[in-house]
C-alpha positions as CSV (number, residue, x, y, z in Angstrom):
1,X,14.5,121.5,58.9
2,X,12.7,124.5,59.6
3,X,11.9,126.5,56.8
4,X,12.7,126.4,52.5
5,X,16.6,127.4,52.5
6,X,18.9,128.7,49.3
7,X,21.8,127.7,47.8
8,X,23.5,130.4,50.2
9,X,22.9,128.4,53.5
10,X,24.8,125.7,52.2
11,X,29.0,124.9,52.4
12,X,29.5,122.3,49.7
13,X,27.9,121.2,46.7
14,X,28.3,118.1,44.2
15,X,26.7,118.2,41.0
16,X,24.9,115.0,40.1
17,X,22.7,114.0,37.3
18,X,18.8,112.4,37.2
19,X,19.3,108.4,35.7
20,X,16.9,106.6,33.7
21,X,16.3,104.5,36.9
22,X,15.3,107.3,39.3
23,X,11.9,108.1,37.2
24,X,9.1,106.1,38.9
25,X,5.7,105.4,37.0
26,X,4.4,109.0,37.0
27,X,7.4,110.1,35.4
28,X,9.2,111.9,38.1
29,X,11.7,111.3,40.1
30,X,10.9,108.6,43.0
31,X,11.2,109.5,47.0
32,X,14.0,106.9,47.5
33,X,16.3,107.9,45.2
34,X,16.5,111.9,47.0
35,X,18.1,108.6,49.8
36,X,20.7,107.8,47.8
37,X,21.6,111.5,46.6
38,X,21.6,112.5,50.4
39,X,24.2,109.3,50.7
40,X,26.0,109.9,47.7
41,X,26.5,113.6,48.8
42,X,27.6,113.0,52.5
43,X,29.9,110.2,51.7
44,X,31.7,112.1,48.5
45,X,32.6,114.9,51.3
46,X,33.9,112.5,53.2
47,X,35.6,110.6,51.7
48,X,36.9,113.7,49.4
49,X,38.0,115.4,52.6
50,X,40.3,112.1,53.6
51,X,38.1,112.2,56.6
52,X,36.6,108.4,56.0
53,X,38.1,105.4,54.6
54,X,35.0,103.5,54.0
55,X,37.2,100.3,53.4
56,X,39.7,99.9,56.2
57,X,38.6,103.2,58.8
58,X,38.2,101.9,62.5
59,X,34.7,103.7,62.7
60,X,31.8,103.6,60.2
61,X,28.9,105.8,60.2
62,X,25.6,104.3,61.0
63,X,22.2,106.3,59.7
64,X,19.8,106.6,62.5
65,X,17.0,109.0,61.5
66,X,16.3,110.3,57.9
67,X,13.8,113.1,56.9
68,X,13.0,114.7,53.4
69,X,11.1,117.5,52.4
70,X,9.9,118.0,48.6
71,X,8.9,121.4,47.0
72,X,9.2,121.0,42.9
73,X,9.4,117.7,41.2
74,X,12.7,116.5,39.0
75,X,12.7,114.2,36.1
76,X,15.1,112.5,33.8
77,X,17.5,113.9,32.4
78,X,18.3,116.8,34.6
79,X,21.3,118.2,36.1
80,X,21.0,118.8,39.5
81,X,23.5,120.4,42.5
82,X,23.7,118.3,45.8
83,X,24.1,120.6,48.7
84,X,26.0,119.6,52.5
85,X,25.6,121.4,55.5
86,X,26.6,119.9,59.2
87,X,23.7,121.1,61.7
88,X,25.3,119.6,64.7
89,X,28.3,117.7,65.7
90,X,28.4,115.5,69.0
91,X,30.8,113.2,70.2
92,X,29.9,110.3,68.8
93,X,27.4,111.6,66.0
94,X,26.5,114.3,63.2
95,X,23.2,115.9,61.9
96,X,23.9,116.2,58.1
97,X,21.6,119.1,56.4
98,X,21.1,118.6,52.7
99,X,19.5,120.1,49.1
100,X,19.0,119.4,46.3
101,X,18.6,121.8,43.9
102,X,18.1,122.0,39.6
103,X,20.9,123.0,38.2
104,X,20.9,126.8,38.1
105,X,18.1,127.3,40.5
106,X,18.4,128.9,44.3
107,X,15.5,127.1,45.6
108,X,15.9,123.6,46.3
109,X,13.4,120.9,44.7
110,X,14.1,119.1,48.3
111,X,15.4,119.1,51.6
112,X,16.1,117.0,54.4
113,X,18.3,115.9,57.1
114,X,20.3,112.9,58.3
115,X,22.0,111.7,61.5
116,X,24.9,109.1,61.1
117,X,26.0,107.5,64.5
118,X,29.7,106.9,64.5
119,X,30.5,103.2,65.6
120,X,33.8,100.9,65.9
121,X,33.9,98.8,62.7
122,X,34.0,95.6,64.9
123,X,31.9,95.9,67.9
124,X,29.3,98.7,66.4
125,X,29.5,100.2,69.6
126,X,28.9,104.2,69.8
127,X,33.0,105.7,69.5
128,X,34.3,109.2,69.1
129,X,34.5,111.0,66.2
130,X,38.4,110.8,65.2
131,X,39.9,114.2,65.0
132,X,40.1,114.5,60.9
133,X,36.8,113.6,60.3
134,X,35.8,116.5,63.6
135,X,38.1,119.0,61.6
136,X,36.2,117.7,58.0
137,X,32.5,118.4,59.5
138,X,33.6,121.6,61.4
139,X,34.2,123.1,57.6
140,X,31.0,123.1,56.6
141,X,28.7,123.7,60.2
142,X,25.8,126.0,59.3
């Protein structure tokens, strides 16, 4: 990610809320759960979209690089707006841009980025992206 974005730059959003669990010991919330936000975001789309069946789907998406970038701290309780970009879409793979913002706020609290590999469920080697999940992504490119 290159610089601090807005709510503008962004193609889909999914509001989420803080839980208890996400505070760590200094009473904020802890690196690894902005993880399973990013995931929670991405895969919502997806699986929203009819674009992945996470259960039966002949190819799975494999994360292969993560990155995260924090500006303002969040807490519990909080409302908060997930935010979905696609960067870049190959044949095989996607770059995933993502925010998430306080509720109400244009700036995000955090950014960052990840790449899922597609794969054949069986043999987890690299396959091409089937054409609804293309069409899904090509929605919401940057």
């Amino acid at each position: 990610m290159k610089q601090q974005t807005t709510r503008a730059n962004y193609k889909h959003f999914l509001p989420l809320q803080t839980r208890w669990a996400d505070n760590d010991i200094y009473g904020h919330v802890n690196n690894v759960a902005y993880y399973s936000y990013f995931d929670t975001i991405v895969n919502e789309y997806l699986i929203a979209s009819g674009a992945l069946d996470i259960h039966e789907g002949a190819v799975i998406g494999l994360v292969v690089e993560t990155g995260c970038k924090y500006f303002a701290p969040l807490e519990f309780p909080q409302k908060l707006d997930g935010a979905l970009r696609v960067a870049r879409i190959g044949n095989s793979s996607v770059r995933y841009e993502l925010a998430i913002f306080k509720q109400g706020d244009d700036a995000p609290a955090a950014e960052g980025h990840f790449v899922h590999v597609y794969v054949d469920r069986e043999t987890r080697r690299p396959a091409s992206l089937p054409a609804d999940l293309r069409s899904a992504l090509e929605k919401i490119v940057a």
